[in-house]
C-alpha positions as CSV (number, residue, x, y, z in Angstrom):
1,X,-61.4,101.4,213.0
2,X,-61.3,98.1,214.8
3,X,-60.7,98.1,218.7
4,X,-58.1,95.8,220.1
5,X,-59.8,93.0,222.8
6,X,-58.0,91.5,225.0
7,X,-55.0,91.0,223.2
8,X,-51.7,92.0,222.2
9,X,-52.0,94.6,219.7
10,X,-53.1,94.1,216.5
11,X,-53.4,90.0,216.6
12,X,-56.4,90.2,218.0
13,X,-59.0,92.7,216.2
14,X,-62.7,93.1,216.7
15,X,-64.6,94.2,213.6
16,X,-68.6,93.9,213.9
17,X,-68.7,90.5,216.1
18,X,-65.9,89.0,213.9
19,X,-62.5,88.0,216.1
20,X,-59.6,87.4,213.6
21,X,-56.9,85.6,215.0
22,X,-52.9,85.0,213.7
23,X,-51.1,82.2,214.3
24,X,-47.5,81.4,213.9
25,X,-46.1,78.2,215.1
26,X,-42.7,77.5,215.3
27,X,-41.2,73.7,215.7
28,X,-38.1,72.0,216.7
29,X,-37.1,69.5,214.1
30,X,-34.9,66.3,214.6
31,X,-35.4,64.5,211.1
32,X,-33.2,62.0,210.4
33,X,-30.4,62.0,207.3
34,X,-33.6,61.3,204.6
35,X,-36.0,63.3,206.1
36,X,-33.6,66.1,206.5
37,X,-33.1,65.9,202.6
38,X,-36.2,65.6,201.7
39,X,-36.9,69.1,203.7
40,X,-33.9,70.3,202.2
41,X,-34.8,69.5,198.6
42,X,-38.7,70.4,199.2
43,X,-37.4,74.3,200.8
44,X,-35.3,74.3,197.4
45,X,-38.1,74.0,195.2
46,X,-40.1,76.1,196.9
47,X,-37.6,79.2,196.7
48,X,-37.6,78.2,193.0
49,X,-41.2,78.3,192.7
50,X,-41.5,81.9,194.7
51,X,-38.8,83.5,192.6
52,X,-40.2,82.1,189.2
53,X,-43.4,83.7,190.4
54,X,-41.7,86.6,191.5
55,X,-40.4,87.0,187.6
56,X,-43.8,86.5,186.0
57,X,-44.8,88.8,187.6
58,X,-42.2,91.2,187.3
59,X,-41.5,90.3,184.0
60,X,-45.4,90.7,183.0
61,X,-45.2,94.1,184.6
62,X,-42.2,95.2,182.8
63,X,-44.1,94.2,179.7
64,X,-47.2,95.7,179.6
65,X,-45.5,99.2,181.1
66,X,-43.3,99.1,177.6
67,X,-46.0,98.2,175.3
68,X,-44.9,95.1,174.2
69,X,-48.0,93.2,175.8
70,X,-51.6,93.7,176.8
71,X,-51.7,90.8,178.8
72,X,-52.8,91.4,183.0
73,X,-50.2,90.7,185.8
74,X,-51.3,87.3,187.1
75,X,-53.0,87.4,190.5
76,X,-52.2,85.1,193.0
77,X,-55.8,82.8,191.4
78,X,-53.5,82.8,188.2
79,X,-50.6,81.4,189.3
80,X,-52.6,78.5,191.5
81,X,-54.2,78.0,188.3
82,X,-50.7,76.8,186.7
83,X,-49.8,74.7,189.5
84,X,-51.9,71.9,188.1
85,X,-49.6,71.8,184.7
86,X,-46.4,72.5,186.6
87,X,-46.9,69.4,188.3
88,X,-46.9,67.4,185.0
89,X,-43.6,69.4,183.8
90,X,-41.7,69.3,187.1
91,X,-42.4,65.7,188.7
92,X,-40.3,66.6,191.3
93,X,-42.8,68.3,193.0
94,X,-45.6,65.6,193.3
95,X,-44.2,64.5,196.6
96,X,-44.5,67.5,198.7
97,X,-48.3,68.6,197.3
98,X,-50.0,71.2,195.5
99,X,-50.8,72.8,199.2
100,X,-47.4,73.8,200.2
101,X,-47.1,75.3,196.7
102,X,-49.7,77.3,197.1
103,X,-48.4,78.0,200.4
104,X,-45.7,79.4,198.9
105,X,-47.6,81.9,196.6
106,X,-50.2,83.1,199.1
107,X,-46.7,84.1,201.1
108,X,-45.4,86.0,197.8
109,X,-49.1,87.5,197.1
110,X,-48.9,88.8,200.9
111,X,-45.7,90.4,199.9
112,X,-47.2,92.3,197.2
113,X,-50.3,92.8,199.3
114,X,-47.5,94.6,201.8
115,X,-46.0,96.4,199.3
116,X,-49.1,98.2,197.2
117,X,-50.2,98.9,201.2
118,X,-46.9,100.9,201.6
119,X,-46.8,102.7,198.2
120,X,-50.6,104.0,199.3
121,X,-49.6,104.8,202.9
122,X,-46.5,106.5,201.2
123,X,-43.8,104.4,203.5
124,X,-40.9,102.6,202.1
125,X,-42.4,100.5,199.8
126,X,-39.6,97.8,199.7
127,X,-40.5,95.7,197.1
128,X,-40.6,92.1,197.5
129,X,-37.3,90.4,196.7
130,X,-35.6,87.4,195.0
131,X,-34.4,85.2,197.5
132,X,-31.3,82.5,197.5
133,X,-32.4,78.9,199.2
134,X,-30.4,79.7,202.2
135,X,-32.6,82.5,203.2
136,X,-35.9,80.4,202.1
137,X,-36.2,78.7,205.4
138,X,-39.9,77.9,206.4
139,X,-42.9,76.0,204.5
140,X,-46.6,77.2,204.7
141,X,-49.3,75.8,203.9
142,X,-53.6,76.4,204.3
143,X,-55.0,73.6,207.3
144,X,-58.2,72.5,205.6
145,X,-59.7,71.9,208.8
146,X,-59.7,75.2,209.6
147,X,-61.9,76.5,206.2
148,X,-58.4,76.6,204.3
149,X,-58.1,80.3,205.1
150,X,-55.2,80.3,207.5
151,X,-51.7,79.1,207.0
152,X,-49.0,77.8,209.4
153,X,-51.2,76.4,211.6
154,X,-51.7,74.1,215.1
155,X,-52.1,70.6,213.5
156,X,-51.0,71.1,210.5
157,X,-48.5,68.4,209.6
158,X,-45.9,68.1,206.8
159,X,-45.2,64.6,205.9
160,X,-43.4,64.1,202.5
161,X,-43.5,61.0,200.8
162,X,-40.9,58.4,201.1
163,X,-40.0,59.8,204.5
């Protein structure tokens, strides 16, 4: 059971000498007009991208459940994997990165994660849910710097090309 130090609940956790740390930054934007579309368009494509993964999942789910395949629901290694072809079929993507994308589906694999952790604890599961571009509002991404294990965080910049 890990002890809380020094922190605010469960933010800060002490297991064996290890101190793992959340952080969420939030930012006041003034983009201009182009910038502001280019944020616009990029937060549309990734909703598309989460709720496509979303379906394959579902979809692959629904599948092997009926019988009608034997092939595994793709992890969240899966679905990075077919990033690198996406970007060749959607073009439209290239500006933003291949980091926000997978952004994007660590936030939707955390979802899941949340989920199965509620169907074990026997809570309401609440099962993680298409969502419409107005209620996609916020990017993440991994900062490098920091061993490319956390996301959203100090220093990380987003800077989209042609902006």
């Amino acid at each position: 059971m890990p002890e809380t130090c020094g922190g605010p609940g469960p933010l800060f956790q002490r297991r064996t000498n290890v101190r793992i740390v959340f952080r969420a930054f939030t930012y006041r934007l003034s983009p201009t007009v182009r910038q502001d579309q280019a944020l616009t368009r990029s937060m549309c494509l990734q909703c598309e991208l989460c709720n496509a993964a979303l379906e394959e999942q579902k979809m692959t789910h629904d599948w092997l459940k009926a019988g009608v395949s034997t092939v595994k629901v793709p992890s969240k290694l899966d679905q990075f994997r077919t990033l690198t072809g996406l970007r060749e079929l959607r073009p439209e993507l290239r500006p933003f990165g291949i980091t926000v994308c997978r952004g994007t589906l660590t936030r939707l694999d955390e979802a899941f994660r949340g989920f199965f952790r509620r169907v074990q604890a026997g809570q309401e599961p609440r099962y993680p849910r298409f969502r419409s571009a107005k209620r996609f509002d916020s990017l993440s991404w991994c900062d490098l710097r920091a061993g490319g294990s956390t996301s959203r965080t100090a220093g990380s910049t987003y800077k989209a090309s042609g902006t």
